[in-house]
C-alpha positions as CSV (number, residue, x, y, z in Angstrom):
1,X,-31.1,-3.8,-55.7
2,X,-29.1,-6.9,-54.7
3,X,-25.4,-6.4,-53.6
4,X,-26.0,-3.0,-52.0
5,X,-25.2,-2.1,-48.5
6,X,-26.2,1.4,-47.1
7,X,-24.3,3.2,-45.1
8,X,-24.8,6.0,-43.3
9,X,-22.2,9.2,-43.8
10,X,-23.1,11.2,-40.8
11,X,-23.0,8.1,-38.9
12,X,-20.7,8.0,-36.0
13,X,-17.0,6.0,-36.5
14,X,-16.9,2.5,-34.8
15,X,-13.9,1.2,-33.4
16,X,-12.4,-2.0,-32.1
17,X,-11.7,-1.6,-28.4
18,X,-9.1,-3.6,-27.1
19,X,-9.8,-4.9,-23.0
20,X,-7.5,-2.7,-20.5
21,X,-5.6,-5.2,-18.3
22,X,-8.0,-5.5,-15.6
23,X,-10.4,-6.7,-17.5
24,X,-7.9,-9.0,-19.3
25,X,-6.9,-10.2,-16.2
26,X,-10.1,-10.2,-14.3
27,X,-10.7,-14.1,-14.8
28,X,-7.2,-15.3,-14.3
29,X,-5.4,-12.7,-11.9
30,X,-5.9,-15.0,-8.6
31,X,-3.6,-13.7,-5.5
32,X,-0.6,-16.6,-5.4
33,X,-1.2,-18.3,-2.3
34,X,1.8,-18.4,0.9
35,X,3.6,-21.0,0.4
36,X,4.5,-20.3,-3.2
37,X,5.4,-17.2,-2.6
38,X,7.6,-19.1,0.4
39,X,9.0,-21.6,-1.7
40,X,10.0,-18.9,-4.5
41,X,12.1,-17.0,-1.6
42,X,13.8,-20.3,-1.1
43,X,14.6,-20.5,-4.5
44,X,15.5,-17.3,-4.9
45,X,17.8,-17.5,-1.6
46,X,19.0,-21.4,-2.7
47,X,20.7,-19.6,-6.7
48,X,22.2,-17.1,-4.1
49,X,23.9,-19.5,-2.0
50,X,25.0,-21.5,-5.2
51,X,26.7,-18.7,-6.4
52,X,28.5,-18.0,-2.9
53,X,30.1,-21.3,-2.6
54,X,33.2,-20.7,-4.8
55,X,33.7,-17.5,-2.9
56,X,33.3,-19.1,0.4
57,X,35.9,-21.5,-1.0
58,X,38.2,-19.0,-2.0
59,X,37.9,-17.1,2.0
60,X,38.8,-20.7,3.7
61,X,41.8,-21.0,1.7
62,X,43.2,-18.2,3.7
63,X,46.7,-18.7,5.5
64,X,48.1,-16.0,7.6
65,X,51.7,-16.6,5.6
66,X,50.7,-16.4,2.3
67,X,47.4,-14.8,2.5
68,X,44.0,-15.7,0.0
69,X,46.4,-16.7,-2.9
70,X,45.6,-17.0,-6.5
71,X,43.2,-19.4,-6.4
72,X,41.1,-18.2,-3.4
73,X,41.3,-14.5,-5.2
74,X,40.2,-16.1,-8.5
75,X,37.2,-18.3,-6.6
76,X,36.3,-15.0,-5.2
77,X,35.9,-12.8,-8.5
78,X,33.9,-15.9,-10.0
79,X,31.1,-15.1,-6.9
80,X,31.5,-11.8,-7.6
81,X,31.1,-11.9,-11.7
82,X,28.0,-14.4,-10.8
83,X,26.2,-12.3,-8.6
84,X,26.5,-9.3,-11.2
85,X,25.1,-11.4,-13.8
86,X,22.5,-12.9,-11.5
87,X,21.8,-9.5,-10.7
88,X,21.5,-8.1,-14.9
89,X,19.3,-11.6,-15.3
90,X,16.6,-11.1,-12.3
91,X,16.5,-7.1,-13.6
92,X,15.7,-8.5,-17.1
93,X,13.8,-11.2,-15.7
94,X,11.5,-8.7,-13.9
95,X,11.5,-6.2,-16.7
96,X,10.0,-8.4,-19.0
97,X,7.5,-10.7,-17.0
98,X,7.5,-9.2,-13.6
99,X,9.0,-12.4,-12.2
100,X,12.4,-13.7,-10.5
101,X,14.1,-17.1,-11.1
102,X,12.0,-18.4,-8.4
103,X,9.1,-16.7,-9.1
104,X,8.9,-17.8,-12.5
105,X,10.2,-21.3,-11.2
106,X,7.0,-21.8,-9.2
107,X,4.7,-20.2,-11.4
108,X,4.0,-16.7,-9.9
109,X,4.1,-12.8,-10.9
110,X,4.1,-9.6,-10.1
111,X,1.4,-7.1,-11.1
112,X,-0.1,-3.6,-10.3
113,X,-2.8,-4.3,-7.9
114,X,-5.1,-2.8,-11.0
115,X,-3.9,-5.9,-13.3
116,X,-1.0,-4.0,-15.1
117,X,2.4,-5.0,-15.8
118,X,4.6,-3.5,-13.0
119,X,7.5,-1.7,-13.9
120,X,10.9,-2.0,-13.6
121,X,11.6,1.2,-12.1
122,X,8.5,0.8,-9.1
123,X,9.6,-2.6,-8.6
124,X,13.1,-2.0,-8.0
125,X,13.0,1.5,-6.1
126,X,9.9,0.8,-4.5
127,X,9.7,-3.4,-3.8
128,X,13.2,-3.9,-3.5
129,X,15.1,-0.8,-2.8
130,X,12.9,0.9,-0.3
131,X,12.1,-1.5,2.1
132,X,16.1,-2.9,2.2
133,X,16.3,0.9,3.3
134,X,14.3,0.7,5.8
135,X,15.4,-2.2,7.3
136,X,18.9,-0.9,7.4
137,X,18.0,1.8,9.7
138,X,19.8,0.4,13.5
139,X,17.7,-0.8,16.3
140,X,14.3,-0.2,13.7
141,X,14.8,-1.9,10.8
142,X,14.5,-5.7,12.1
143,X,11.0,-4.7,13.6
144,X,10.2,-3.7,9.5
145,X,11.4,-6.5,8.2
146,X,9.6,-8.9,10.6
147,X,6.9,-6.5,10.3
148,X,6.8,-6.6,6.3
149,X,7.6,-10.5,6.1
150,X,4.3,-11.1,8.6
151,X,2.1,-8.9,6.7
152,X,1.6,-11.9,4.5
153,X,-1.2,-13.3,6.6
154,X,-3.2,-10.4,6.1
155,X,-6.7,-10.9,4.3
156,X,-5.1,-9.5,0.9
157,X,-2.0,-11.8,1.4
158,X,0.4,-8.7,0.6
159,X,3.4,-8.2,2.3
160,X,4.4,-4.2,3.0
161,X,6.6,-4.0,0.3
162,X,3.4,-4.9,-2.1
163,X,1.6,-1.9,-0.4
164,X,4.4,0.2,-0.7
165,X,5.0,-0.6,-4.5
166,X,1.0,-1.2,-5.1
167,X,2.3,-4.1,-6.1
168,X,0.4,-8.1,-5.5
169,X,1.4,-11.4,-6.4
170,X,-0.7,-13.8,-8.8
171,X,-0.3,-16.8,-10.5
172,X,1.3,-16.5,-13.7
């Protein structure tokens, strides 16, 4: 009986099963080291400052007799427009890969501390939002964001707002 192939009826279904993420992940998710993670802030910080310099223009125009005038008003609202669509780009930016323009500049991500894509909503409310809260709060908040900034030499390498959000940093 060549060409036949037996198969059992009452035999149990089989099914490919895909990796989850931590396994996926196990090989390549290695903690980004400090001074990435440094040199991303500074990139971060250096698009922000770009962005402020026509408004900064636009506020040293000012003359007590004819006020900001057209162009400083116009200089401003182009900082303004910038930093909303800076703003609608890093959302996008961190929506998608879990990265900001200098995070994806130097080659880093953020990720669940299980290997799974972070989302939007725990990154912004809980990386960004909560910890800005915090360190808003008078006479407190510096010692938080000192605190949260230092945490980085931890044996994890995690700042707070990564252990608030559950959140670590790896190489992309």
């Amino acid at each position: 009986m060549e060409g036949f192939e037996y198969r059992n009826p009452y035999a149990a279904p089989t099914a490919q099963v895909q990796p989850t993420a931590a396994e996926r992940f196990d090989d390549e998710m290695v903690t980004a080291g400090r001074l990435p993670r440094l040199l991303a802030a500074l990139v971060d910080a250096g698009v922000s400052m770009v962005i402020a310099i026509p408004a900064l223009i636009g506020v040293f125009r000012y003359n007590p007799t004819r006020g900001i005038g057209e162009l400083g008003g116009s200089l401003i609202l182009l900082s303004v427009v910038g930093y909303i669509a800076l703003f609608i780009y890093t959302l996008m930016l961190l929506s998608r890969e879990g990265q900001t323009i200098g995070k994806r500049t130097i080659g880093i991500r953020i990720v669940r501390t299980d290997g799974e894509r972070a989302t939007l909503g725990r990154l912004f409310w809980l990386r960004y939002f909560v910890p800005g809260l915090i360190g808003a709060v008078p006479y407190l908040g510096w010692i938080f964001s000192l605190a949260n900034i230092l945490w980085i030499f931890g044996e994890q390498r995690r700042c707070l707002h990564d252990h608030i959000a559950d959140t670590m940093v790896v190489n992309a």
